[in-house]
DSSP file (Angstrom, degrees, kcal/mol; ACC not computed):
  #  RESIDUE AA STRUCTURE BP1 BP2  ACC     N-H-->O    O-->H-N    N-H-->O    O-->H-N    TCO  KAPPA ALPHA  PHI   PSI    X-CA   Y-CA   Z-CA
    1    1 A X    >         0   0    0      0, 0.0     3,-1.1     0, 0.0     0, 0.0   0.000 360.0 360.0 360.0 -25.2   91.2   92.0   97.6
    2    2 A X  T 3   +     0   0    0      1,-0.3     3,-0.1     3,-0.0     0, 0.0  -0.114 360.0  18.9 -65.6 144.7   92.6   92.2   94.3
    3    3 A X  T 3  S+     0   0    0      1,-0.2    -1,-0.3     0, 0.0     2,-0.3   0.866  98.1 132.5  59.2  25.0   91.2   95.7   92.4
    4    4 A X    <   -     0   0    0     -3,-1.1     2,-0.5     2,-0.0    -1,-0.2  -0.837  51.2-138.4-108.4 157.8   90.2   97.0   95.8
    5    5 A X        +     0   0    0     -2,-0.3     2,-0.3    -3,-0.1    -3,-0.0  -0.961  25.0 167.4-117.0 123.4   91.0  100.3   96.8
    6    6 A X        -     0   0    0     -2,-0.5     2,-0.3     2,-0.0    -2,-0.0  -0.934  27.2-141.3-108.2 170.5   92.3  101.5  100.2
    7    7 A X        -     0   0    0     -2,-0.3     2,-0.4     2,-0.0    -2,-0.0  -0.812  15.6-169.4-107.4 134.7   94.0  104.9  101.8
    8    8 A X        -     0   0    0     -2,-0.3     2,-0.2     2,-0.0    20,-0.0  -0.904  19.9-164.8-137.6 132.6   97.0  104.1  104.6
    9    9 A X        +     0   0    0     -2,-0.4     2,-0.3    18,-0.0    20,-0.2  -0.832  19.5 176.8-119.6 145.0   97.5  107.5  106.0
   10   10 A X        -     0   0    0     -2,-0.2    18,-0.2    18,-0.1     2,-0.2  -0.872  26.5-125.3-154.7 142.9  100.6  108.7  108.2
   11   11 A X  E     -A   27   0A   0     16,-1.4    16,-1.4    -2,-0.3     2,-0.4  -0.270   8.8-148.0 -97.2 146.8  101.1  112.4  109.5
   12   12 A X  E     -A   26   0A   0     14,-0.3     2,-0.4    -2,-0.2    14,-0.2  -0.992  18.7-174.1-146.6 111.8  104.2  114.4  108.9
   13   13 A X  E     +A   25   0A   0     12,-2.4    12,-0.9    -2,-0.4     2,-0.4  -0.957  11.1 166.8-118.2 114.4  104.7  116.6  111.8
   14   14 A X        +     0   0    0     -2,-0.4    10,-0.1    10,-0.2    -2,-0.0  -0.992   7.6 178.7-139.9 143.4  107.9  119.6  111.7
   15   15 A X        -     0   0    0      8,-0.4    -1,-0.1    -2,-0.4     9,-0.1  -0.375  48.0-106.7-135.8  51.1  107.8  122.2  114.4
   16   16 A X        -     0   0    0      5,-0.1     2,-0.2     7,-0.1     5,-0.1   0.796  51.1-179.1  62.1  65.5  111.4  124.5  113.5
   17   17 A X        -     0   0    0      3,-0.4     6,-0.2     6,-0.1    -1,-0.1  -0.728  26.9-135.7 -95.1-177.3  113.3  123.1  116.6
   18   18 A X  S    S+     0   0    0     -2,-0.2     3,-0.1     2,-0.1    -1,-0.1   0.350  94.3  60.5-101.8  24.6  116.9  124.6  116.9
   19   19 A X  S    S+     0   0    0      1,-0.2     2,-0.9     0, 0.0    -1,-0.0   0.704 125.4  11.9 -94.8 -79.4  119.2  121.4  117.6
   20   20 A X    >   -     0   0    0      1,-0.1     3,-2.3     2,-0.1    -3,-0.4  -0.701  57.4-167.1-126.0 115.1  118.0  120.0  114.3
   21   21 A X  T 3  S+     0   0    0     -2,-0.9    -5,-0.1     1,-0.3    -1,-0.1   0.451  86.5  62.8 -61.9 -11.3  116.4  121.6  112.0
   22   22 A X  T 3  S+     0   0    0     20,-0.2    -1,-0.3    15,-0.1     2,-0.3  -0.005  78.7 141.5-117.3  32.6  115.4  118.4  110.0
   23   23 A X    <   +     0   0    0     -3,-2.3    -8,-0.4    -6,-0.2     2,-0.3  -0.599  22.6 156.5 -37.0 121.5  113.5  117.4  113.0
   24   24 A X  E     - B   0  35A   0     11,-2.3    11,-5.6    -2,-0.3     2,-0.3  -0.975  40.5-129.7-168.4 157.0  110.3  115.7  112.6
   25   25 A X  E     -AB  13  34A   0    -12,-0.9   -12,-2.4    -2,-0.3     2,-0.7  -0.877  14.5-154.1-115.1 148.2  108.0  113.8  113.7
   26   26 A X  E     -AB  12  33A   0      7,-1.5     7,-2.0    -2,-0.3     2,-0.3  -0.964  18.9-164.6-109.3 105.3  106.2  110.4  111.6
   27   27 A X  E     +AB  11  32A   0    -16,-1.4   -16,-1.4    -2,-0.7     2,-0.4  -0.868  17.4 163.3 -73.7  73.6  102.7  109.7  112.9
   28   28 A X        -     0   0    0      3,-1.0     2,-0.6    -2,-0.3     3,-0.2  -0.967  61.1 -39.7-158.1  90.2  101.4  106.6  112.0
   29   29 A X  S    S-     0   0    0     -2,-0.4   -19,-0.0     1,-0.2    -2,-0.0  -0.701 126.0 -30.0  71.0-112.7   98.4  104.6  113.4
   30   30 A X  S    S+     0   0    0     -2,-0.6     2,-0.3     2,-0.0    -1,-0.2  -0.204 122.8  99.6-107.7  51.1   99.1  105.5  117.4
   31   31 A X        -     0   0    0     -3,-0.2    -3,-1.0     2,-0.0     2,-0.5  -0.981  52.5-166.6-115.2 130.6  102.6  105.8  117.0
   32   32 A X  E     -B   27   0A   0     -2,-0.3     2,-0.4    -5,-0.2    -5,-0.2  -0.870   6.1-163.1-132.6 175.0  105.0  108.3  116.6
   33   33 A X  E     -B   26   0A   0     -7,-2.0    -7,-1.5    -2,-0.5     2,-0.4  -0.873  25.0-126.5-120.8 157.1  108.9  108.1  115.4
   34   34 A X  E     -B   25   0A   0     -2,-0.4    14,-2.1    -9,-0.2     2,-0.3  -0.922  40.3-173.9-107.9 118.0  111.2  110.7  115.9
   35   35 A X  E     +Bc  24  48A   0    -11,-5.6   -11,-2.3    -2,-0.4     2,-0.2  -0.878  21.5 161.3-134.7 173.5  112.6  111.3  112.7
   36   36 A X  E     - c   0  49A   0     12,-2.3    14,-0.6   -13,-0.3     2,-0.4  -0.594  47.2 -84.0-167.1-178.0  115.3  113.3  111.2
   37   37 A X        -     0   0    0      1,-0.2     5,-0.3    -2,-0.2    10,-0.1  -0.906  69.9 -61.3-111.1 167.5  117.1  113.2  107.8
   38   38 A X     >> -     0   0    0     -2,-0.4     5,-1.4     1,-0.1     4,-0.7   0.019  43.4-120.4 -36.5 160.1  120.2  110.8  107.4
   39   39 A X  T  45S+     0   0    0      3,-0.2    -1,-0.1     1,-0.2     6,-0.0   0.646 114.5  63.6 -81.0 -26.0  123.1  111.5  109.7
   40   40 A X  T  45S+     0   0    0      1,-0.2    -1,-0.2     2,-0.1    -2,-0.1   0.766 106.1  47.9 -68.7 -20.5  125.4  112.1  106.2
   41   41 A X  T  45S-     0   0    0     -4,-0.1    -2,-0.2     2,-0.0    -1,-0.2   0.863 134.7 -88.5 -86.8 -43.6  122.9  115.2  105.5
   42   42 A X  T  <5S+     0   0    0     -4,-0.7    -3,-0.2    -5,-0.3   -20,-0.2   0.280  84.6 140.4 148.2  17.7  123.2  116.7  109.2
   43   43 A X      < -     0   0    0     -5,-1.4     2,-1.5     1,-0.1    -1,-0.1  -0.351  64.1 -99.5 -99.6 178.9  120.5  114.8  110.5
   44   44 A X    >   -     0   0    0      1,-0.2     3,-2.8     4,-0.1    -1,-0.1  -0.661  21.4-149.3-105.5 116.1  120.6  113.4  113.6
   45   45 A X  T 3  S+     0   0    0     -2,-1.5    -1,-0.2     1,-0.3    -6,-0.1   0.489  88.7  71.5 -48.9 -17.3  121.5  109.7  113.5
   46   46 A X  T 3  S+     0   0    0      2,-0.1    -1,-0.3   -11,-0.1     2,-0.2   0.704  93.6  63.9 -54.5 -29.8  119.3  108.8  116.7
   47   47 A X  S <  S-     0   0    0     -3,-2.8     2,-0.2   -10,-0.1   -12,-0.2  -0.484  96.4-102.0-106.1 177.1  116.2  109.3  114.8
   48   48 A X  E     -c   35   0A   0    -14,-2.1   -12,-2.3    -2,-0.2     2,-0.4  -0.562  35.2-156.7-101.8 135.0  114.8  107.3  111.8
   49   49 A X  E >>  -c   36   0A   0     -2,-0.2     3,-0.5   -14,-0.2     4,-0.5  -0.971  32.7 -99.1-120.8 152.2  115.3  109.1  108.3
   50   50 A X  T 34 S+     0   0    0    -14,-0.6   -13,-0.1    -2,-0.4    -1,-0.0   0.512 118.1  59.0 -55.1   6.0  113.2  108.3  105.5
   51   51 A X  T >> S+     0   0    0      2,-0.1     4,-2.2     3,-0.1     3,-0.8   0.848 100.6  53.2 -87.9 -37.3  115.3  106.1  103.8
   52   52 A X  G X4 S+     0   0    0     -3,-0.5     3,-3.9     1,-0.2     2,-1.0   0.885 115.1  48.5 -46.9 -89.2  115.6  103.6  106.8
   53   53 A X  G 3< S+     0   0    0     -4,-0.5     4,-0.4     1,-0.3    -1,-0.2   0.387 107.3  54.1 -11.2 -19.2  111.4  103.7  106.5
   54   54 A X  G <> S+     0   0    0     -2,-1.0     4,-1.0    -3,-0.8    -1,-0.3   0.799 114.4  39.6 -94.6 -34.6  111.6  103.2  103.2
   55   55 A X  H <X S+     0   0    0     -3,-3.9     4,-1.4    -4,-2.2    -2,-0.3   0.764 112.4  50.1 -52.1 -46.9  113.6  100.2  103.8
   56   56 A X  H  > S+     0   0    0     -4,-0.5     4,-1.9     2,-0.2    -3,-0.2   0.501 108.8  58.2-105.6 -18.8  112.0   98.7  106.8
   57   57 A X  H  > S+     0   0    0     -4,-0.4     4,-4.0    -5,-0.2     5,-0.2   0.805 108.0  42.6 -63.6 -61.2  108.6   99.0  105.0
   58   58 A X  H  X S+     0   0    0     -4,-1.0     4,-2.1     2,-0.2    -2,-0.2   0.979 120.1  48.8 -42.4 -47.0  109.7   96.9  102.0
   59   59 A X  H  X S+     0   0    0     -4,-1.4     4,-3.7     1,-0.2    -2,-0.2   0.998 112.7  42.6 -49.9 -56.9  111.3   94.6  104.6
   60   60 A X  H  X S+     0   0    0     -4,-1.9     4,-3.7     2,-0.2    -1,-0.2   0.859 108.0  59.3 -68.3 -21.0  108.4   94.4  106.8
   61   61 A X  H >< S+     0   0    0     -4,-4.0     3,-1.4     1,-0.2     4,-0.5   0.912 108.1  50.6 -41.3 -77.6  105.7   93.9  103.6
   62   62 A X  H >X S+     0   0    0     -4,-2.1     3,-0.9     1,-0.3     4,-0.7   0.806 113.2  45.2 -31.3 -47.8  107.8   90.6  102.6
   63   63 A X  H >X S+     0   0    0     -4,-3.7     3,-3.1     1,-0.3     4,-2.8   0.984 108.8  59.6 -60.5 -43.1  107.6   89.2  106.4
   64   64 A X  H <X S+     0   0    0     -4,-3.7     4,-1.3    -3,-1.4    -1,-0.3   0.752 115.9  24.8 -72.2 -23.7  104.4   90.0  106.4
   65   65 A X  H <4 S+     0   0    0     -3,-0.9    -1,-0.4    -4,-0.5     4,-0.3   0.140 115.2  64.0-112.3  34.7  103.2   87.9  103.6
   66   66 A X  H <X S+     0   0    0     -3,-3.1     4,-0.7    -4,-0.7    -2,-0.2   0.582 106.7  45.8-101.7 -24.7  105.9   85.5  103.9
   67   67 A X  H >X S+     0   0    0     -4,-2.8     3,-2.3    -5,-0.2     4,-1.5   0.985 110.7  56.1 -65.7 -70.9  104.4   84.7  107.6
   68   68 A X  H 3X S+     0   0    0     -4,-1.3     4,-1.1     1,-0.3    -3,-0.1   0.566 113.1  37.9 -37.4 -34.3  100.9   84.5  106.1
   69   69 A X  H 34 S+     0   0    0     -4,-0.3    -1,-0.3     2,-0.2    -2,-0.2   0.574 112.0  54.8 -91.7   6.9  101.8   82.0  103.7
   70   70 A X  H X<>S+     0   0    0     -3,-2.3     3,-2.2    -4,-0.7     5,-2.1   0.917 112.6  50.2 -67.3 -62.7  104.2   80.0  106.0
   71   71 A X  H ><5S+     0   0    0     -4,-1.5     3,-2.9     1,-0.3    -2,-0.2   0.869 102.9  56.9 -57.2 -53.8  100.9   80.0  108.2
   72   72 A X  T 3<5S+     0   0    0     -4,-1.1    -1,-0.3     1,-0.4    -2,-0.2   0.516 106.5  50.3 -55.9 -15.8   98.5   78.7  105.2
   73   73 A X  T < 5S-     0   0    0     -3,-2.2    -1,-0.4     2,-0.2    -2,-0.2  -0.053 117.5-126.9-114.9  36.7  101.0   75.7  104.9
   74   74 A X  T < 5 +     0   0    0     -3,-2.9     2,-0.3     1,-0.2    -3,-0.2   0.569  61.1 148.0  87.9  44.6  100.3   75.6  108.8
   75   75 A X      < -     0   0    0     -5,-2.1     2,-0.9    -6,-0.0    -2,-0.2  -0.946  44.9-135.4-106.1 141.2  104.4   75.6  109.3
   76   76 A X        -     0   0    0     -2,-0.3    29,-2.1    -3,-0.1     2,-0.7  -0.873  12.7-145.6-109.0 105.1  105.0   77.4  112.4
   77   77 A X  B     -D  104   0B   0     -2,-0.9    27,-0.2    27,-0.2     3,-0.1  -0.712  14.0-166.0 -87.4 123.1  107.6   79.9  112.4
   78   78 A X  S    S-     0   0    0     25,-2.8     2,-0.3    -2,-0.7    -1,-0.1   0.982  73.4 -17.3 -26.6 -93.1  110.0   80.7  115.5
   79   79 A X        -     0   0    0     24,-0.1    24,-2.3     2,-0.0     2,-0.3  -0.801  45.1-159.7-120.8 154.2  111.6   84.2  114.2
   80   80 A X        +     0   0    0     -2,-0.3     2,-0.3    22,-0.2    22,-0.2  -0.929  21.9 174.8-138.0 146.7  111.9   85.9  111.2
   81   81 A X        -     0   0    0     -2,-0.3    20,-9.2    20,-0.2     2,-0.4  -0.940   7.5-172.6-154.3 151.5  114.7   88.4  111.5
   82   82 A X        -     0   0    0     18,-0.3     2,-1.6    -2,-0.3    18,-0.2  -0.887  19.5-161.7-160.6 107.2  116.1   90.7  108.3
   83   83 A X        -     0   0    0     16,-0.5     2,-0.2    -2,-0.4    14,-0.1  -0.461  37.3-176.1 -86.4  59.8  119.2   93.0  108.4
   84   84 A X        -     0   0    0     -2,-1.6     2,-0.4    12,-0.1    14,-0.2  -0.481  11.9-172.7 -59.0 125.4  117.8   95.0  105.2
   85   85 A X  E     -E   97   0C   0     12,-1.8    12,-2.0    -2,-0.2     2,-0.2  -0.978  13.1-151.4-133.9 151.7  119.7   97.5  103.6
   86   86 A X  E     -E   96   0C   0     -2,-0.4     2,-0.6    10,-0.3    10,-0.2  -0.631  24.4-125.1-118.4 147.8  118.6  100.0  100.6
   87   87 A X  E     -E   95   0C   0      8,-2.7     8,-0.6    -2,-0.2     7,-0.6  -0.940  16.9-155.7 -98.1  81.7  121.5  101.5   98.2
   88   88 A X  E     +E   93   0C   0     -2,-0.6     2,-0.6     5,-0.2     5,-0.3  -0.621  15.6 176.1 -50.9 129.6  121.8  105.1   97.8
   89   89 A X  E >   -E   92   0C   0      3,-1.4     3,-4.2    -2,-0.3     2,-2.4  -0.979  59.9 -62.6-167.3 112.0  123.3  106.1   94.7
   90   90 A X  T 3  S-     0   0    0     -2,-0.6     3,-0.1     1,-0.2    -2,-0.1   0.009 122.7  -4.2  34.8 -68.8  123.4  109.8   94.2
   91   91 A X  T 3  S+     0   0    0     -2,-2.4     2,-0.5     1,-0.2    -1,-0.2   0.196 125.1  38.1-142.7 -13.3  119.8  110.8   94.1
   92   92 A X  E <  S-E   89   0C   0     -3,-4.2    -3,-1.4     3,-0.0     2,-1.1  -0.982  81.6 -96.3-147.7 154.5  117.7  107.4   94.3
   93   93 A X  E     -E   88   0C   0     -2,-0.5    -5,-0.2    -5,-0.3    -3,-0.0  -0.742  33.5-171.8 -82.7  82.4  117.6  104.2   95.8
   94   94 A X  E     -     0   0C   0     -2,-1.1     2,-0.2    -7,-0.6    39,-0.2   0.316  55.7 -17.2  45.0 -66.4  119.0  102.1   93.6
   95   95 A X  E     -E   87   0C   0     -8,-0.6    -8,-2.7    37,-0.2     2,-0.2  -0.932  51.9-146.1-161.1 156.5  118.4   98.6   95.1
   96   96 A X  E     -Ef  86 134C   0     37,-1.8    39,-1.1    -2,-0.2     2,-0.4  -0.769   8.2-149.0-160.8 136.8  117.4   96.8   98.5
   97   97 A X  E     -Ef  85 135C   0    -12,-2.0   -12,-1.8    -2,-0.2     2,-0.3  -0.722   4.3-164.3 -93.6 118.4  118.3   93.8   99.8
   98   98 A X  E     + f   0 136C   0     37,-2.0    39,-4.1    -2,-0.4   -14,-0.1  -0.747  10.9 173.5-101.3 139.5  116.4   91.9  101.8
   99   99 A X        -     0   0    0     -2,-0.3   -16,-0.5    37,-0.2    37,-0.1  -0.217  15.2-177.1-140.3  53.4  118.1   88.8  104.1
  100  100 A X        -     0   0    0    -18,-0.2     2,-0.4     1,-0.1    40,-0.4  -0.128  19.4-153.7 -56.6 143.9  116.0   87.5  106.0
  101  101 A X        -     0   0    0    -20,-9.2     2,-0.4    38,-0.1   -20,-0.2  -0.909  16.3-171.4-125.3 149.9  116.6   84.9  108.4
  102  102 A X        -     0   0    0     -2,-0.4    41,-0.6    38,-0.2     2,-0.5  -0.698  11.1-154.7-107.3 154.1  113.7   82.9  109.3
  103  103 A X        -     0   0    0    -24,-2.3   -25,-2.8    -2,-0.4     2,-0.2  -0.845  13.8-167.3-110.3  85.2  113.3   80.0  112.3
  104  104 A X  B     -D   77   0B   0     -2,-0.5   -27,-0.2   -27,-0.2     3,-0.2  -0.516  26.1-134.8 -68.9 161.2  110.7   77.2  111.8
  105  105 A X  S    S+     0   0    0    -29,-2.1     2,-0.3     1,-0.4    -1,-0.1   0.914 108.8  21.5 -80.6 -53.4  109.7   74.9  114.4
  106  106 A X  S    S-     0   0    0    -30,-0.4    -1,-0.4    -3,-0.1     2,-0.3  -0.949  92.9-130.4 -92.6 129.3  110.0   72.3  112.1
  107  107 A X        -     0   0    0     -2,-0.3     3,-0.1     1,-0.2    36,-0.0  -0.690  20.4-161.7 -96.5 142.1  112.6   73.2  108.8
  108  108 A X        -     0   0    0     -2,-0.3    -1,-0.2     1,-0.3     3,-0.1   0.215  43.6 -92.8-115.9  25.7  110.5   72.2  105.7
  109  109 A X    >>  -     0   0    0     33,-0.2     4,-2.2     1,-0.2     3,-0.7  -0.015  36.5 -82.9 123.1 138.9  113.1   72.0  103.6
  110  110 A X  H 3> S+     0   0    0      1,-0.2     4,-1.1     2,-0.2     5,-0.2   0.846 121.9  68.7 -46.2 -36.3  114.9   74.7  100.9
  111  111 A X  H 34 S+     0   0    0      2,-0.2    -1,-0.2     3,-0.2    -2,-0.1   0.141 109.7  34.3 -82.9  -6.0  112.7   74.1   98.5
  112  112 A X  H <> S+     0   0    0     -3,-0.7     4,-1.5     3,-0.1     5,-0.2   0.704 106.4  60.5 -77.8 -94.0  110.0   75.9  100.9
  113  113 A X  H  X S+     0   0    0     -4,-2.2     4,-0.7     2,-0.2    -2,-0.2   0.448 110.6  35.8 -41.7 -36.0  111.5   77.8  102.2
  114  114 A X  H >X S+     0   0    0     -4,-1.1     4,-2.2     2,-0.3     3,-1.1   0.897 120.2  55.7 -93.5 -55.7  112.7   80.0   98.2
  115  115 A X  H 3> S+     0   0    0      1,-0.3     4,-3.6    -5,-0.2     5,-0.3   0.927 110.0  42.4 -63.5 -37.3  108.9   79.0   97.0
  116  116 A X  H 3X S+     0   0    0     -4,-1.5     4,-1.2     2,-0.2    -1,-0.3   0.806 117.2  48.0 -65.9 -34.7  107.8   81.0  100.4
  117  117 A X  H <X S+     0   0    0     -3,-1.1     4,-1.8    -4,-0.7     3,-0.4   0.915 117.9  44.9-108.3 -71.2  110.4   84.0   99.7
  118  118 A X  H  X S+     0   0    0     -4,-2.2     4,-0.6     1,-0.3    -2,-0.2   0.622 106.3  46.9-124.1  38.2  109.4   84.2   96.5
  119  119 A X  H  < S+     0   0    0     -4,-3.6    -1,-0.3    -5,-0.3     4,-0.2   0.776 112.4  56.6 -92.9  -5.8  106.0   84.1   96.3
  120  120 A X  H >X S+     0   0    0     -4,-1.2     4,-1.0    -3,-0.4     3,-1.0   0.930 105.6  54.5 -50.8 -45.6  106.1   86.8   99.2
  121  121 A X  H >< S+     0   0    0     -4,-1.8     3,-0.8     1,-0.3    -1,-0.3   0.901 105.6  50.1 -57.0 -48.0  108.2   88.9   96.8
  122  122 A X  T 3< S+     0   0    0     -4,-0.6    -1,-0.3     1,-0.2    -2,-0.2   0.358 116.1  43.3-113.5   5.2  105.5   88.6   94.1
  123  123 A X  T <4 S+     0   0    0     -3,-1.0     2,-0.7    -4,-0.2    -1,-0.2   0.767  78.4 126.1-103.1 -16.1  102.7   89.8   96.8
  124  124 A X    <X  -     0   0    0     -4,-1.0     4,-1.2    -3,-0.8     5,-0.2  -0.340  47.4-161.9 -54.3  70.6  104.7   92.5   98.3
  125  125 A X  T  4 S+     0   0    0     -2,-0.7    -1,-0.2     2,-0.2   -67,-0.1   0.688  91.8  42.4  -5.6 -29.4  102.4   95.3   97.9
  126  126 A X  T >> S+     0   0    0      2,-0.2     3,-3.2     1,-0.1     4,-0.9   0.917 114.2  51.2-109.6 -63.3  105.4   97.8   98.5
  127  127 A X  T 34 S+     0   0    0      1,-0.2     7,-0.3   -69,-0.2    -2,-0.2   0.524 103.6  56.9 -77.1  20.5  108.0   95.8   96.1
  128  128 A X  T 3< S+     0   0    0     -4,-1.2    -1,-0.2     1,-0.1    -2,-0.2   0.328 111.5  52.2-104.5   6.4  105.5   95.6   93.2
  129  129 A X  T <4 S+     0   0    0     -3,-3.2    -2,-0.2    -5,-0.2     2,-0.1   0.834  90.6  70.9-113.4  -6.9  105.4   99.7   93.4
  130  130 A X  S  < S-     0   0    0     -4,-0.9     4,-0.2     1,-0.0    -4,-0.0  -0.507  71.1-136.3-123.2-168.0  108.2  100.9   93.4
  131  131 A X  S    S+     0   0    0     -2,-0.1     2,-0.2     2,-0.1    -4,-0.0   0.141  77.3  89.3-131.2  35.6  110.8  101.2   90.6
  132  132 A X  S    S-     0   0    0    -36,-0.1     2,-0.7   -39,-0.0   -37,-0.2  -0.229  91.1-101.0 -77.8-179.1  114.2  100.0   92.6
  133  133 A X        -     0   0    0     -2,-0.2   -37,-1.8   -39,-0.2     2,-0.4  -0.960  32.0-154.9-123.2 112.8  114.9   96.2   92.5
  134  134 A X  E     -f   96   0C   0     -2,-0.7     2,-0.4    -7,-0.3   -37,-0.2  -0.727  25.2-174.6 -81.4 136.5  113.7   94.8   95.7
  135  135 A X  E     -f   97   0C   0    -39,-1.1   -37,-2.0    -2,-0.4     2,-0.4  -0.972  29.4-141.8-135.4 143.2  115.9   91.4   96.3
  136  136 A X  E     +f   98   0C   0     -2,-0.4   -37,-0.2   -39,-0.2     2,-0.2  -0.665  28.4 179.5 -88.8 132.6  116.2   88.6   98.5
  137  137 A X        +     0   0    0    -39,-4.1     3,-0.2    -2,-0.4     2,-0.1  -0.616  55.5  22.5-116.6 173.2  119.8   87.4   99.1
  138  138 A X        -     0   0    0     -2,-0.2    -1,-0.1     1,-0.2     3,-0.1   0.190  58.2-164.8  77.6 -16.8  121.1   84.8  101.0
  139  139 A X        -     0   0    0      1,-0.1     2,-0.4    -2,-0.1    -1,-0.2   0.312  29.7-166.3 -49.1 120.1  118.2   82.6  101.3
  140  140 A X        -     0   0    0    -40,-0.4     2,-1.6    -3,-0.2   -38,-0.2  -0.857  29.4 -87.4-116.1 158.7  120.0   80.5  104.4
  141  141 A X        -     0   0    0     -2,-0.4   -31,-0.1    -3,-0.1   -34,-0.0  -0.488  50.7-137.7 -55.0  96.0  119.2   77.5  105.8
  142  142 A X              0   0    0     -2,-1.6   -39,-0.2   -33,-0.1   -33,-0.2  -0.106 360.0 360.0 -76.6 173.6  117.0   78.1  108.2
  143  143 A X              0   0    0    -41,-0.6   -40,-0.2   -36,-0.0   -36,-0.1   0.581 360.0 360.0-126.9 360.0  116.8   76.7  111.6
């Protein structure tokens, strides 16, 4: 997989409405998001802005290869759940913090658990591109 190339496409839809004007719509496999810009900007807090997305992408990379190698040591995780939040800081994002917390069926141990967290971090498509410092906090005892 390494040196391979693929295209992930997603559609960027704005049709002028006049409730919010930084309405939009995010198109993305069969899915679409109702999106806006942050509520601090005028946007409308209901909808997803692209910094949440920017966030919840980072987030979701990590799960995704932190289940895949959880799976390859054929430990069966419960839940994974991760209250991430990204740093705005004037004009860039800054940092984000990832906290997951994860459930095994069996706990294998701390010592797992940080080698699983960070070799996920070091596979993380998403945090090896961009030029914030993605981190994982918290590492809890999971249950």
């Amino acid at each position: 997989m390494e040196g391979s190339l693929s295209l992930h496409r997603a559609r960027i839809v704005w049709e002028g409405g006049r409730e919010d004007l930084r309405a939009h719509r995010v198109e993305v496999a069969e899915q679409v998001i109702a999106a806006s810009c942050a509520a601090e900007w005028g946007g409308d807090p209901a909808k997803a802005d692209p910094e949440q997305m920017f966030v919840a992408s980072l987030s979701a990379c990590h799960m995704l290869w932190f289940l895949a190698l959880a799976r390859g040591r054929q430990l069966r995780v419960r839940s994974y759940e991760d209250p991430a939040v990204g740093t705005l800081d004037g004009g860039r994002i800054t940092r984000v913090e990832l906290a997951p917390e994860v459930r095994f069926e069996d706990d294998p141990g701390p010592e797992v658990r940080e080698e699983l967290h960070r070799a996920a971090h070091e596979r993380c498509f998403l945090a090896n591109s961009v030029s914030c410092p993605v981190e994982v906090i918290a590492l809890e005892a999971d249950r």
